[in-house]
N, C-alpha and C positions, 0 to 999 in steps of 0.2 A: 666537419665537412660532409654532402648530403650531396653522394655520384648516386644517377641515375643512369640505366642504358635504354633509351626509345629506338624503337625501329619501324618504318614506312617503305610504305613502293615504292616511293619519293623523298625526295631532300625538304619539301613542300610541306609532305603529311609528318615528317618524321621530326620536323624543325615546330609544327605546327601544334605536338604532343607535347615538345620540351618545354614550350612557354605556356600552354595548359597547365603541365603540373607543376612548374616549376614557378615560372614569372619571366619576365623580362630581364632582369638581372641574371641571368643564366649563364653562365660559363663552360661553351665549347672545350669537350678536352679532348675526345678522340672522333674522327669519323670513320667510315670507308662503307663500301658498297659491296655487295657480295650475292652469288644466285643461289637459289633455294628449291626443289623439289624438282623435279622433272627424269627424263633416262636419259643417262651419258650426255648433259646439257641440253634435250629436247624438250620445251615446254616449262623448263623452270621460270623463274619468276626473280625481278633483282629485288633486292632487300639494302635499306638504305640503315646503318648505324649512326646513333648518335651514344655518346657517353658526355653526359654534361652534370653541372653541377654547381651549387652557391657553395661562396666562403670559402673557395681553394686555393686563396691567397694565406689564409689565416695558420701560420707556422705557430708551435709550442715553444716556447722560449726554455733555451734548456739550464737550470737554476744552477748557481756557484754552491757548492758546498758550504755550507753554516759557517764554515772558521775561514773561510775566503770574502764571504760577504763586504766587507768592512771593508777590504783592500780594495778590492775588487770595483768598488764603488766610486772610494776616494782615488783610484787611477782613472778612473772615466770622469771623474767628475773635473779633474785637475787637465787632462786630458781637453775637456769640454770647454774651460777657459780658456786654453792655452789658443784656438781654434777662434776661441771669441777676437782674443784680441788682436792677433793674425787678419783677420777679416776688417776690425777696427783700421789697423794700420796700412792693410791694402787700398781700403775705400778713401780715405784722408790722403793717403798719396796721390793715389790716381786724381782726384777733385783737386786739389792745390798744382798739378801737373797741366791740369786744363784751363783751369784758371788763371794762372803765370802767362802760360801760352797766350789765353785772347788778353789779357791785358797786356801784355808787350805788341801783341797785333795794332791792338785798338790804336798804343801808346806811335808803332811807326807809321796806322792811315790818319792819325792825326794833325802828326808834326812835334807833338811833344815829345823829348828827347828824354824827360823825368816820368813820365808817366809808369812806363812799365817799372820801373825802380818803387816807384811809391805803391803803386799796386802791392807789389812783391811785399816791401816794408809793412803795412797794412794786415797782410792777410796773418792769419789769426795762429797760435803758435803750436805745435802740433799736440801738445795735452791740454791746454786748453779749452776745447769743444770735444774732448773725445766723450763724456759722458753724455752729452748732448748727441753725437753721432751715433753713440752706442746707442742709445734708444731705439733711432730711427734702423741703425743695421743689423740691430736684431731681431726685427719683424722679419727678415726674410731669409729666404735661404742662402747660404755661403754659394751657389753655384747662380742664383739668380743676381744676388750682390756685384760678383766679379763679373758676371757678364753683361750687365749692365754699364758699370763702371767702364768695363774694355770698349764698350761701343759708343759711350758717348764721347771718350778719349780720340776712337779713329774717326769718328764724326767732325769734331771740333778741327784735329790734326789735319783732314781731308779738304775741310773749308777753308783754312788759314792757307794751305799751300795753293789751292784752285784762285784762291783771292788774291795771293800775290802774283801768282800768274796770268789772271785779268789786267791787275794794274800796272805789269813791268814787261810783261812777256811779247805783248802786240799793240808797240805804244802808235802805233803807221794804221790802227784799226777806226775806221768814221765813228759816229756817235751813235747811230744807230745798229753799226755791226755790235760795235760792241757790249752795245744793251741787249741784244739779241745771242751775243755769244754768253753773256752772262746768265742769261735766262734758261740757254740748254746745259749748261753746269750746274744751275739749281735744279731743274730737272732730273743731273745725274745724267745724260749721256756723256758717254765717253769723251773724254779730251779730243783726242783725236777724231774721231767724227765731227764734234764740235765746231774743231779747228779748220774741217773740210768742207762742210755747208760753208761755213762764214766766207772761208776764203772764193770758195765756187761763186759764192755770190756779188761777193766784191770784184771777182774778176768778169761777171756778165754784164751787170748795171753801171749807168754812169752816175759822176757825181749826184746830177739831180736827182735820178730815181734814188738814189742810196738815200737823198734828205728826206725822201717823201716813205714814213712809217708803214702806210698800205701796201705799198710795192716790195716793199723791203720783208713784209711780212710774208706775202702770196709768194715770194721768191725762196724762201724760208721754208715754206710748207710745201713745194715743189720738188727742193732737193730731202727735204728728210723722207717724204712719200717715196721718192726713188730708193731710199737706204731701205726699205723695209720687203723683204721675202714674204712675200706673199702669193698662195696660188688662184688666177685667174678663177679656174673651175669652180671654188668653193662658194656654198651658200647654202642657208640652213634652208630656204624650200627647192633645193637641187631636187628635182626626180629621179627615178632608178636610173641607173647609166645604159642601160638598154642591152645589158649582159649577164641579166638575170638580177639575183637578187643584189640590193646594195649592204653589205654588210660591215659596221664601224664599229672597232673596239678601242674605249679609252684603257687608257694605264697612267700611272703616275704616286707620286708618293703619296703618303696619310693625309687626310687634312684640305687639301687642294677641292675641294668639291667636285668633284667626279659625279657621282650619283645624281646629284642636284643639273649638274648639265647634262646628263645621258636622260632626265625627264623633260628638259627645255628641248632638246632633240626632237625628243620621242610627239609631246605634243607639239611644234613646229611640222612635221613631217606627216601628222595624224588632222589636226584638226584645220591646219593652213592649207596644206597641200591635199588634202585627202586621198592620203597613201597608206595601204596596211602595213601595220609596223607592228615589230614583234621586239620583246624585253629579254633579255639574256643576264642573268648574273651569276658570276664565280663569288662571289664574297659574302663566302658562307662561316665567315669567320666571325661575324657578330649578326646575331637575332637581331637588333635596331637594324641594322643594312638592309636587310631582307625586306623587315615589313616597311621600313620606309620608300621602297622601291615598289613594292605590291600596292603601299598607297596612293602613291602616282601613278603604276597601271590601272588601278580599278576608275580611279578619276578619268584619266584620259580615255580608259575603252580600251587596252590591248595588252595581251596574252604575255604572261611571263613566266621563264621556264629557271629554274633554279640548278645546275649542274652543280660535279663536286668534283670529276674525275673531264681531264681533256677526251676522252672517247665518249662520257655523257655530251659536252660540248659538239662533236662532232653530229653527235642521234641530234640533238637541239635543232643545230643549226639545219639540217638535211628537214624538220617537221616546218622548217620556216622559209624551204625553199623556194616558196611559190610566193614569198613574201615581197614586198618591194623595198623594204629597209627593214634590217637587223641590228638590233643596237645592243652593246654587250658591255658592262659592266666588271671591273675588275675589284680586288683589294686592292688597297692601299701598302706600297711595299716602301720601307727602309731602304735609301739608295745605297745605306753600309749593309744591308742583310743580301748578301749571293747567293743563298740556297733559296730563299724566297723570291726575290730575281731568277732564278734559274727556274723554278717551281711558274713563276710566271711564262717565262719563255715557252716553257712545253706549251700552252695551253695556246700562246698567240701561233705557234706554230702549229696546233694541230686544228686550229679555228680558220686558217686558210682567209681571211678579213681582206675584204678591200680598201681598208682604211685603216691604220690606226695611229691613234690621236694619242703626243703626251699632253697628260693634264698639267697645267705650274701654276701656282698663284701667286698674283701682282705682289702678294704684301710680305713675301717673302724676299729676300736679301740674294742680289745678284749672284752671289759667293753659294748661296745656297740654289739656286735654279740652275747653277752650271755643274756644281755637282752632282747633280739630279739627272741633268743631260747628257754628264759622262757617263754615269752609271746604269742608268737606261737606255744610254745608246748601242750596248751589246743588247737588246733588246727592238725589231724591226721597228721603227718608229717613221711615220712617211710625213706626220705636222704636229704644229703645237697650238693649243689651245692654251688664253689665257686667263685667268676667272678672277674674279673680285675686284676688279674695277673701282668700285666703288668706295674701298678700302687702301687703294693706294696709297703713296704720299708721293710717290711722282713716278712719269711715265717712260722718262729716257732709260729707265734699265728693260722695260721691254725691248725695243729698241737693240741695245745692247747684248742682250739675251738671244733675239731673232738673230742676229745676225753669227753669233760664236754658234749657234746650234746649227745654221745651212739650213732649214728646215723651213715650210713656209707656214705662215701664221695662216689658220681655217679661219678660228669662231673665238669671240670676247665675251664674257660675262660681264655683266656691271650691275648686278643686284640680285638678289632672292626670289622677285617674281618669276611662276612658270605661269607661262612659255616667255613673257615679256621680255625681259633680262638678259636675252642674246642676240649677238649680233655677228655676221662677218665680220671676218680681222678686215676689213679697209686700210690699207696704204695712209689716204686722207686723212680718218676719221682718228690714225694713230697720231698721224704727223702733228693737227692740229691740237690734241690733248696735248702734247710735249712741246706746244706753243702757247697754253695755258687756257683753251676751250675748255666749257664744263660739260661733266656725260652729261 
């Protein structure tokens, strides 16, 4: 392991030594900021720490005694099987459990009363195909395996029951509701919503408009626009609010593309609207963060200040008062991690923001955006932002999402291009993607 300690005026110059000497691979291990020379604090000067370092992952294995070897081995090795086959017999249950399932489905939307019986008889017998399985389930990992497994299980389980509920539940429903009811269940909005458009609109239109597809559709896209929280005011070329500077800080978990939309911002605001915009980032926890955000300031033209400490945040923010948009950049935090949530909080609190946006991405799982939104919600959040678009696989858990958070939807992402790539959240432009429009 090869620790070094640099130090700068700045988080800037002192980040900008580490990957001089070090490289890009460089691993943050300690920081903090501290003043240097002056009398009784007049005239000193801050000094910015860094302690960084490669290969401080790399632990010494510490070795069994010579006459333990042997045991030691053969318990792990015995051990290691035991784990194989474990995983064998998990993955063959779960696949022959889902498979039972859609062929007794198949067997009652058909009308055959033998189907799912011969299915069942047919399918293969559990040692059988296990050496064949074992192959395939030993390419991966026991934690990727079962969660695999688990998800295509509540997949399958989720469809079969939404299915029978199409076909038994609302047998009074026209031809085209209920093409249209089936279509916001593949999409994944809620039941219940679902079940609230359709009926809204069965009870406005008469029989005729209900046969005619267009109307049935405009009608359609009318009531889900109204389900969606959305605020009036937003739009990525908004000018300052005429109360000084306008200042927006995202947050949100790992992964979400934060960064990449706080540069679709930045130039929206900079090069559409021709407004000075100034770049803010805390997420001084990876060297890649930094420069990738320096790389889109230097592109687009506008100043970016790198803080470590929320009272640096505060100087920052005070050099950018005369600005007309402030845009600030966070880490990416763990919705299980509270000291880093809480390490978060000081800083939107002592950043005083007129805005702040959670980040959630589309192609993350309903289950996982809400608890994202609970764990962040002890944290000031005033909208949501939703990114990757383009990675979806359907759009009613927006939807769904907007509405458990109360929060109104700003800004949409739908691709990698900057600035291109964003949009206002529109009411419409949701409604009609979760009626099957393409971005």
């Amino acid at each position: 392991m090869n620790v070094k300690t640099f130090q700068g005026s700045t988080m800037a110059e002192a980040l900008g030594k580490v990957k001089a000497e070090i490289g890009a691979d460089a691993v943050i291990l300690h920081t903090r900021s501290f003043k240097r020379g002056g009398v009784m604090g007049i005239g000193s000067k801050t000094v910015v720490e860094i302690s960084a370092g490669v290969n401080v992952n790399v632990q010494t294995r510490k070795k069994n005694p010579p006459k333990e070897n042997a045991e030691s081995n053969e318990r792990a090795s015995r051990a290691a099987e035991f784990e194989k086959r474990n995983v064998v017999r998990s993955a063959y249950g779960a696949a022959a459990k889902v498979a039972t399932k859609a062929a007794v489905a198949g067997a009652s939307s058909s009308g055959n009363s033998n189907a799912g019986t011969t299915a069942v008889a047919e399918a293969p017998a559990p040692f059988a195909s296990t050496k064949e399985m074992a192959a395939s389930v030993l390419n991966h990992s026991t934690f990727e395996l079962r969660n695999e497994m688990s998800s295509l299980r509540g997949m399958v389980e989720s469809l079969l029951q939404r299915t029978a509920t199409m076909a038994s539940a609302r047998p009074d429903m026209p031809g085209q509701l209920a093409k249209a009811y089936a279509g916001l269940i593949s999409q994944q909005v809620a039941d219940e919503l679902a079940v609230r458009v359709v009926d809204d609109v069965k009870a406005e239109l008469t029989p005729e408009q209900l046969a005619n597809p267009a109307m049935v559709r405009e009608k359609l896209t009318a009531k889900l626009e109204a389900l969606v929280p959305v605020g009036k005011g937003s739009t990525v070329s908004r000018s300052s609010t005429g109360n000084g500077c306008r200042s927006i800080c995202l947050i949100g978990p790992t992964g979400v593309g934060k960064t990449t939309t706080i540069a679709k911002l930045a130039a929206a605001f900079k090069l559409k609207q021709r407004l000075r915009v100034g770049l803010i980032t805390i997420d001084t926890y990876r060297i890649a963060a930094v420069d990738q955000l320096r790389t889109y300031a230097n592109i687009i033209g506008v100043p970016l200040k790198v803080v470590l400490t929320p009272s640096e945040l505060q100087t920052a923010m005070k050099d950018f008062a005369d600005f007309d948009v402030v845009l600030v950049d966070t880490a990416g935090r763990s919705p299980t991690d509270k000291a880093k949530l809480d390490e978060l909080n000081s800083f939107v609190v002592a950043g005083g923001f007129t805005e702040v946006h959670l980040v959630l991405a589309s192609t993350c799982t309903q289950e996982g955006m809400e608890a994202a939104i609970d764990r962040f919600g002890k944290i000031r959040t005033d909208q949501i932002i939703f990114t990757k678009l383009d990675e979806a696989v359907s759009f009613g858990v927006l939807l769904n999402v907007a509405r458990r958070a109360s929060k109104t939807l700003s800004y949409i992402t739908t691709g990698q291009d900057v600035p291109e790539h964003i949009e206002v959240g529109q009411p419409r432009r949701l409604a009609r993607l979760i009626l099957g429009d393409k971005l």
